[in-house]
C-alpha positions as CSV (number, residue, x, y, z in Angstrom):
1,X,18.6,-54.0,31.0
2,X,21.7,-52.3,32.4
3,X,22.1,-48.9,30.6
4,X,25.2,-47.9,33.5
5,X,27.8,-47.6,30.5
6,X,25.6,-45.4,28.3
7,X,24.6,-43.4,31.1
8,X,28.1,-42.8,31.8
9,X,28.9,-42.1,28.7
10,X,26.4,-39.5,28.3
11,X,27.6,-38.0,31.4
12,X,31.2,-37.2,30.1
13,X,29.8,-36.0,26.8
14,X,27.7,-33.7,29.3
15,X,30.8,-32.7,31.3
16,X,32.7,-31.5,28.4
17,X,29.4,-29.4,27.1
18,X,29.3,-27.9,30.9
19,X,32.9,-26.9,30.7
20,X,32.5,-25.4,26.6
21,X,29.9,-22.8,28.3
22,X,31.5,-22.1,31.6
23,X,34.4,-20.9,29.5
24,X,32.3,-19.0,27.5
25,X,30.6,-17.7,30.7
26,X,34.0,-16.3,31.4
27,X,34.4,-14.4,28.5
28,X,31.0,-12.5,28.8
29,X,32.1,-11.3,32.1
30,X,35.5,-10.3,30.9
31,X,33.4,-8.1,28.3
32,X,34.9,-5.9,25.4
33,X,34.2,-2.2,24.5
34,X,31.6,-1.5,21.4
35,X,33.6,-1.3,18.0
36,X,33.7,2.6,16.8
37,X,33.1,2.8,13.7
38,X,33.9,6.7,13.1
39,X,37.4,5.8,14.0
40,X,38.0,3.4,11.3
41,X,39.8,3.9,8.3
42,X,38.7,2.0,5.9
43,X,35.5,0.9,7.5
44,X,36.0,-3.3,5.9
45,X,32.8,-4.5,4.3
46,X,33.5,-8.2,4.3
47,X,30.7,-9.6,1.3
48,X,29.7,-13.5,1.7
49,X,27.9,-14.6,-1.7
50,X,26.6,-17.7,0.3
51,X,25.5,-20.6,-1.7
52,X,22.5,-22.0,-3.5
53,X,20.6,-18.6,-4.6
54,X,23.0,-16.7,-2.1
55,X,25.6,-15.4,-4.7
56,X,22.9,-14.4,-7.3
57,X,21.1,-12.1,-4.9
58,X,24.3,-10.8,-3.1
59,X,25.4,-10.0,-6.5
60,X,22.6,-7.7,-7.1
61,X,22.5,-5.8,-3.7
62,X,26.2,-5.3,-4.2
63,X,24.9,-3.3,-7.1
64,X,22.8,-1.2,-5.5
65,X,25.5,-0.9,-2.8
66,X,28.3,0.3,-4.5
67,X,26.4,3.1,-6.5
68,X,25.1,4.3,-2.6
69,X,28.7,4.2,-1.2
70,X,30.5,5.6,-4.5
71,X,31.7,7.9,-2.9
72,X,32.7,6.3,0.1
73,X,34.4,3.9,-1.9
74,X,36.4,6.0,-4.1
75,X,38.0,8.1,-1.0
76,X,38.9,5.0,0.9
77,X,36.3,5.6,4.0
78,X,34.8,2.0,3.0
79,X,36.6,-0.8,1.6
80,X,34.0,-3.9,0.2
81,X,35.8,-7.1,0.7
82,X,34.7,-10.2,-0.8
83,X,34.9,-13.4,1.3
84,X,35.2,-17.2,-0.2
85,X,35.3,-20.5,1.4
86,X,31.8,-20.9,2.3
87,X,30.0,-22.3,0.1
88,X,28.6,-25.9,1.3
89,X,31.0,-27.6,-1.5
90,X,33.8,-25.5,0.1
91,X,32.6,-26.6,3.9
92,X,32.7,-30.5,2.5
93,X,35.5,-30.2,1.3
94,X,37.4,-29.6,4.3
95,X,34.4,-31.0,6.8
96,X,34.4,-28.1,8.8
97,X,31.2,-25.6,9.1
98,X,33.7,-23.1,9.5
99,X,37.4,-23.1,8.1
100,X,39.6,-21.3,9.9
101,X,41.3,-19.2,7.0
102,X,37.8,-18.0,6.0
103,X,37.2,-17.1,9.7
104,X,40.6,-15.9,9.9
105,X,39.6,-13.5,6.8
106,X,36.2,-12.5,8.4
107,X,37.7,-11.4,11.8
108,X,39.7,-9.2,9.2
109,X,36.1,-7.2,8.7
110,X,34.3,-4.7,10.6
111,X,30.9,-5.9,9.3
112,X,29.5,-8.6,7.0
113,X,26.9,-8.6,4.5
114,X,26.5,-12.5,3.9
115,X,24.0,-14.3,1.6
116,X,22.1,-17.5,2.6
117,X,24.4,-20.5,3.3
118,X,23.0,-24.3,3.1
119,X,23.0,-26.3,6.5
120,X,23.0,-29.7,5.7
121,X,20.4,-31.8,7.1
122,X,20.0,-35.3,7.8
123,X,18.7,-37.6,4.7
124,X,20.0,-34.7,2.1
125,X,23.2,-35.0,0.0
126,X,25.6,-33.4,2.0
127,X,27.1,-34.7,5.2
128,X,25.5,-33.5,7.9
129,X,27.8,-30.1,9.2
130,X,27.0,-27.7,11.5
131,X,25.4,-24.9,10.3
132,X,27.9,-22.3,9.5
133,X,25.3,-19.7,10.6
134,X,25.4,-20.5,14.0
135,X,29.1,-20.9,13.7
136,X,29.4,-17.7,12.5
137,X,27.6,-16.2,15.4
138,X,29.4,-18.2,18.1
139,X,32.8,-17.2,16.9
140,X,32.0,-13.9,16.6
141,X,30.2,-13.6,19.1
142,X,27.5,-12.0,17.5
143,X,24.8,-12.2,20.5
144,X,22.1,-9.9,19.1
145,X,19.9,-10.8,15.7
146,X,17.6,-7.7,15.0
147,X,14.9,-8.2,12.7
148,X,12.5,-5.1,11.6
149,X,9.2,-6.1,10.4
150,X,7.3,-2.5,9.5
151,X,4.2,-2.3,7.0
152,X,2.5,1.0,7.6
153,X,-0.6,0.4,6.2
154,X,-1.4,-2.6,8.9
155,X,-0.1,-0.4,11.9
156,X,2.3,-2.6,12.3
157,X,5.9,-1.7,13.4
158,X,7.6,-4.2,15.2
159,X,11.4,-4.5,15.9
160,X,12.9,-8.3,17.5
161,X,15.5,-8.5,19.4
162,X,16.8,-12.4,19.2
163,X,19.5,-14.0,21.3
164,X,21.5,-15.0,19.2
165,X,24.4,-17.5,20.5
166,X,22.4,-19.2,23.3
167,X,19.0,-21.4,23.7
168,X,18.6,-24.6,22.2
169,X,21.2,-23.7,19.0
170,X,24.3,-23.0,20.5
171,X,24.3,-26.9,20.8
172,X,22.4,-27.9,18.2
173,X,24.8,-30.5,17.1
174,X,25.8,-31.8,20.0
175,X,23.6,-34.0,21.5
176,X,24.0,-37.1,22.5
177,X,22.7,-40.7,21.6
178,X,22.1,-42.4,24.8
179,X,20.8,-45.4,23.9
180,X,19.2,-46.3,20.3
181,X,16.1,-45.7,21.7
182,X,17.1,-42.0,23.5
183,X,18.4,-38.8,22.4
184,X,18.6,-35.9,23.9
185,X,19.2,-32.3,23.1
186,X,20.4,-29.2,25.4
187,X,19.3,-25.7,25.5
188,X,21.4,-23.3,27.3
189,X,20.6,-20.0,28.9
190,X,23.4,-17.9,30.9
191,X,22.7,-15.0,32.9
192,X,24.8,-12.9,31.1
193,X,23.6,-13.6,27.7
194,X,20.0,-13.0,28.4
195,X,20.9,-9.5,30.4
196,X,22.7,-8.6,27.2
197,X,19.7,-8.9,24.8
198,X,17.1,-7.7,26.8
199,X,19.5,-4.6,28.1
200,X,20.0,-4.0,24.3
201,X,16.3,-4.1,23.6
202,X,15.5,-1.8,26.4
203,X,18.5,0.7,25.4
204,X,17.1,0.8,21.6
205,X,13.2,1.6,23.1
206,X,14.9,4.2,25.1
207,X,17.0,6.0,22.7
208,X,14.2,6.0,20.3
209,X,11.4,6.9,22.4
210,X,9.6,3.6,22.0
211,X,7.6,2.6,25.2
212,X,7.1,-1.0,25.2
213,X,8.6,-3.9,25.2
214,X,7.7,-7.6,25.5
215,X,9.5,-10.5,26.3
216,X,9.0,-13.8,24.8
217,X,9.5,-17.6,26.4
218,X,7.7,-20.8,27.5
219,X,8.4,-20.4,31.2
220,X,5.7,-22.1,32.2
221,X,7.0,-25.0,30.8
222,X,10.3,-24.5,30.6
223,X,11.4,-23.5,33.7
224,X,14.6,-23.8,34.3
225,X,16.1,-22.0,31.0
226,X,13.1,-19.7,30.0
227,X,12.6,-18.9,33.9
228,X,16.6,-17.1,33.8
229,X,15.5,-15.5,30.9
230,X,12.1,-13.8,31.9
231,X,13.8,-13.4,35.8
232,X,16.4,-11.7,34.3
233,X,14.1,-9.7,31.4
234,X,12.1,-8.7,34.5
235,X,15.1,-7.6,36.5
236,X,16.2,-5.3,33.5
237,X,12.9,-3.9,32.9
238,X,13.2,-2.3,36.5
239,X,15.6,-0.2,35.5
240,X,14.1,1.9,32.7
241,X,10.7,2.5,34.2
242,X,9.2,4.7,31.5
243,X,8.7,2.0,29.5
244,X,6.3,-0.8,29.6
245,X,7.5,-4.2,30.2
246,X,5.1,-7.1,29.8
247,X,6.0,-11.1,28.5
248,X,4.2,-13.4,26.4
249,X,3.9,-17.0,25.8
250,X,5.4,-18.2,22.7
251,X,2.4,-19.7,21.5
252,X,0.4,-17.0,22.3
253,X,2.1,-14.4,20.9
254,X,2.3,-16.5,17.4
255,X,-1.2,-15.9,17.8
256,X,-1.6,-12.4,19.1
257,X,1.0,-11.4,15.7
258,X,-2.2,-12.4,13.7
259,X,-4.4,-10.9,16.2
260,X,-5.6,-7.3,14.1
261,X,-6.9,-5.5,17.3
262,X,-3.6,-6.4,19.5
263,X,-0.8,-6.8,17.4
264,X,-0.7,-2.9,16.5
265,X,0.6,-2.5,20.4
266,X,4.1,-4.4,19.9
267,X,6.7,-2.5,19.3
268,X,10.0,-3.9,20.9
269,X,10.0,-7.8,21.0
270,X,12.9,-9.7,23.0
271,X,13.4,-13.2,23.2
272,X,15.5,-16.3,23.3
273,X,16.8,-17.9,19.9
274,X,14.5,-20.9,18.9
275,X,11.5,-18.7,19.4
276,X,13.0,-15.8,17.5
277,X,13.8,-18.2,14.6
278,X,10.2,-18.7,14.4
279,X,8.2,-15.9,15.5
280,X,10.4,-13.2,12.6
281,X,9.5,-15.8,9.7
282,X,5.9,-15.2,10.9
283,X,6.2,-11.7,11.3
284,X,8.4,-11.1,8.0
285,X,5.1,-12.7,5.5
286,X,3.5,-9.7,6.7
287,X,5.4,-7.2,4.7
288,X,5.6,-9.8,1.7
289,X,7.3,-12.9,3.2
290,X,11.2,-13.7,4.6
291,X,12.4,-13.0,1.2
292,X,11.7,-9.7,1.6
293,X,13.0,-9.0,5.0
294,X,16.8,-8.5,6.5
295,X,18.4,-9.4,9.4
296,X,21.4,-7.6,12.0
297,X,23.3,-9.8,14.3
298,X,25.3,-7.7,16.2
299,X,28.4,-8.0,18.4
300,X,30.3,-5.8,20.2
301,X,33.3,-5.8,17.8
302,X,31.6,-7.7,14.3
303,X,28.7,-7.0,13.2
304,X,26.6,-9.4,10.3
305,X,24.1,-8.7,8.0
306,X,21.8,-11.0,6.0
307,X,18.6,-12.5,4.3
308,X,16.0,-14.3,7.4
309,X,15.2,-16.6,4.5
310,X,18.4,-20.1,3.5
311,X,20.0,-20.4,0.1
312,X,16.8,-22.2,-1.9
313,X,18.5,-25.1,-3.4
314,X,15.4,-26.0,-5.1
315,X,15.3,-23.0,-7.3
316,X,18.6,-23.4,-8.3
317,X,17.7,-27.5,-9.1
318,X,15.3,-25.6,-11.8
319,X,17.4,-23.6,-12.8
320,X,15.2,-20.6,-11.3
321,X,17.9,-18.8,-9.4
322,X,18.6,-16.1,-11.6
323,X,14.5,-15.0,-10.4
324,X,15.2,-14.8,-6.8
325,X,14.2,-11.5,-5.1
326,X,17.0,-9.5,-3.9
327,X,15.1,-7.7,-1.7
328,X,16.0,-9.4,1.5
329,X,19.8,-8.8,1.0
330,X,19.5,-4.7,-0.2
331,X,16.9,-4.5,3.4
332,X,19.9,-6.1,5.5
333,X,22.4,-3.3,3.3
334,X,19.8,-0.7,5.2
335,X,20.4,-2.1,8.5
336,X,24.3,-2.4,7.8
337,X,24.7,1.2,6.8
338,X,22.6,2.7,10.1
339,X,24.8,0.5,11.9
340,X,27.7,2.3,10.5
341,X,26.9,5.7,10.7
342,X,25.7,6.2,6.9
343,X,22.6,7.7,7.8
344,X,21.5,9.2,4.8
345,X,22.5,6.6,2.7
346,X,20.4,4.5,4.2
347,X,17.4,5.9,4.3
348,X,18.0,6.7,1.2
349,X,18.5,2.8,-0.3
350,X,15.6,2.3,1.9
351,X,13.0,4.8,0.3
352,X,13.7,3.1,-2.8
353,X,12.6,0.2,-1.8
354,X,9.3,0.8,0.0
355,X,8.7,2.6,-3.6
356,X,10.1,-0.4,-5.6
357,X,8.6,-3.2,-3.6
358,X,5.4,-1.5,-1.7
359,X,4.0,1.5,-3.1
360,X,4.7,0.7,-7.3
361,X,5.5,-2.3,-7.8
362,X,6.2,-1.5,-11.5
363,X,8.4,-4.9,-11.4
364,X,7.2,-8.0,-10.0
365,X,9.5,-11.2,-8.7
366,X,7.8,-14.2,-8.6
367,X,10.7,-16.8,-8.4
368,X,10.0,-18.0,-11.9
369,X,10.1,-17.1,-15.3
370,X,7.1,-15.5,-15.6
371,X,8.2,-12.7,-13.7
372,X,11.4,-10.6,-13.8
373,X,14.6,-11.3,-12.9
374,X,16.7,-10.0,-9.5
375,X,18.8,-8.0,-12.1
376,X,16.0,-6.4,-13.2
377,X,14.3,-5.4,-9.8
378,X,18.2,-4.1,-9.1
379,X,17.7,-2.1,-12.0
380,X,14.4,-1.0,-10.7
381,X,15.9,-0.1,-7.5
382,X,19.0,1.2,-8.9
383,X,16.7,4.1,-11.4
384,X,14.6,4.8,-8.4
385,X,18.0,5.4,-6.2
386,X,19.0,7.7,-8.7
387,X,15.7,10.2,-8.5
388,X,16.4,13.6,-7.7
389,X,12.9,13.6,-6.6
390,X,13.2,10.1,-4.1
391,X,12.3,11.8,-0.7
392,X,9.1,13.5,-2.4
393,X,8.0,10.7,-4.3
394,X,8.2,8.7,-1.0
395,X,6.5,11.1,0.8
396,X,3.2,11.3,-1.9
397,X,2.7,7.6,-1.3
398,X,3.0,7.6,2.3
399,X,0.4,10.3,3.3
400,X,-1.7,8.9,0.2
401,X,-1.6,5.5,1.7
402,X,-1.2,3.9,-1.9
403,X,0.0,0.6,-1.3
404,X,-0.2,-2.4,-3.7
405,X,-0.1,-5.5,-2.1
């Protein structure tokens, strides 16, 4: 069978891929300076609800969010924003993962605090968009997704460092049918996106006297793609010699993360995207599962903050929403207000909820109505915020170890 008209076809889809990423090539080496965010005034908090359980757990770390930043809020030094147009039935609507006047309205933000968003897959109701996620990312060049996983009590305290806009998502919905019989996928991996991640790993171990960090990929396997990235990782890790570089196997280190006697000895974790995606959802069940853990993705000029976990259409199907643990979104306001400068704030908002969702645990979330509500965990969170005795109380069931799990 002669297969020279499909092979040529796939070639010109190919072409036009090469030139998408040689352009964008070109704009990593141009480069931009790093947002300041002490020079802003109002610092823009744009807030996503998302979709699906998205706007009921947004909702409730908005709560807590507003009472932290009160202050902030009335004398104009932060301004929250709220954001429509994507919801899925708003994507359909105009078939585009993205529309421009909601990205438009987004680039009008300094940061983002964005709850889970559906991406359509193939077989489900909706037509099968790209995932505004990854949109999101691309067009704002948002390069770096940070993921914390800390629970004391296991000795684990592990921060990722996820490429963010490269790897085998940044074409995720374009490949190309060859044949009926062939498809075939791309995964792309530039010099300077890798040096970027793994420079910003290094630069975080540094500046907080971390001294390790491991880099993740399948080069064994993959060498063409994962080989750039570990050359490059390996390259980088020349330069700050104080502290320990070694890299992992992807499969192996899925292991190792469940491994009690090694996985106390990560600290700093780097890798490309598709393995990030999985290894964080892994980690994140340690400290009580992805709906407990937030993410950073961070940019030079925008910076995003969300839940690791999607929008749960399910729940809302059974009309569970209103029980979905908000504790994902009011862990990614944490990161968002260290990234901005609100120091005590933060650690403030997060105190509260070690208390409220480690060491107490007076209110439980399971999903469903036999356990409370998101409102009333934000109430929870909200009383304990309030404590004039927070930083004590916090402190008693750290050194007592007290942890109900």
């Amino acid at each position: 069978m002669n297969h020279t008209g499909a092979i040529e076809r796939a070639k010109e889809h190919f072409a036009e891929l090469l030139n998408e990423q040689l352009k964008r090539v070109d704009q990593m080496k141009a480069g931009e300076d790093w947002a300041d965010y002490s020079r802003l005034m109002p610092i823009i908090i744009g807030v996503v609800g998302g979709d699906g359980i998205g706007p009921f757990i947004t909702k409730e770390a908005v709560r807590v969010l507003e009472y932290i930043l009160a202050e902030e809020i009335q004398s104009g030094k932060v301004e929250l924003r709220w954001i429509s147009g994507l919801t899925i039935e708003e994507r359909v609507k105009v078939m585009k993962a993205l529309p421009e006047e909601t990205l438009a309205a987004l680039k009008e933000c300094h940061v983002i605090l964005k709850g889970p968003l559906t991406t359509p897959k193939k077989g489900d109701k909706w037509p099968n968009l790209e995932s505004a996620n990854v949109s999101m990312r691309r067009e704002l060049d948002l390069f770096a997704n940070v993921r914390p996983v800390k629970v004391p009590e296991k000795g684990i305290d592990w921060i990722f460092y996820r490429e963010n806009t490269e790897g085998e998502y940044v074409l995720g919905s374009s490949g190309f049918n060859v044949t009926e019989d062939l498809a075939v996928d791309f995964k792309v991996i530039t010099s300077q996106g890798a040096e970027r991640i793994v420079r910003l790993a290094f630069e975080y171990a540094r500046n907080n006297g971390i001294n390790r960090v491991s880099a993740v990929t399948k080069a064994n396997v993959i060498k063409t793609t994962d080989g750039k990235f570990l050359e490059i990782a390996r390259r980088v890790a020349a330069e700050y010699p104080e502290i320990q570089f070694d890299d992992w196997f992807v499969d192996i280190m899925a292991a190792k993360l469940v491994d009690e006697k090694r996985r106390r000895d990560f600290k700093v974790i780097v890798l490309p995207n598709l393995y990030g995606d999985i290894l964080t959802d892994e980690a994140a069940e340690f400290q009580g599962g992805v709906g407990t853990a937030g993410s950073a993705n961070i940019g030079k000029r925008y910076a995003m903050f969300e839940a690791i976990h999607g929008s749960a259409p399910r729940m809302v199907d059974e009309g569970r929403a209103q029980y979905a643990d908000p504790a994902s979104m009011m862990r990614a306001c944490v990161m968002m207000l260290r990234h901005i400068s609100f120091i005590d704030q933060a650690s403030r908002m997060e105190m509260a909820l070690d208390i409220c969702g480690q060491f107490e645990k007076r209110v439980s979330l399971t999903g469903r109505p036999d356990g409370a509500t998101g409102a009333q965990y934000a109430d929870y969170v909200l009383e304990t915020v309030q404590d004039p005795d927070l930083q004590n109380r916090w402190q008693r069931y750290q050194a007592s170890g007290e942890v109900k799990l």
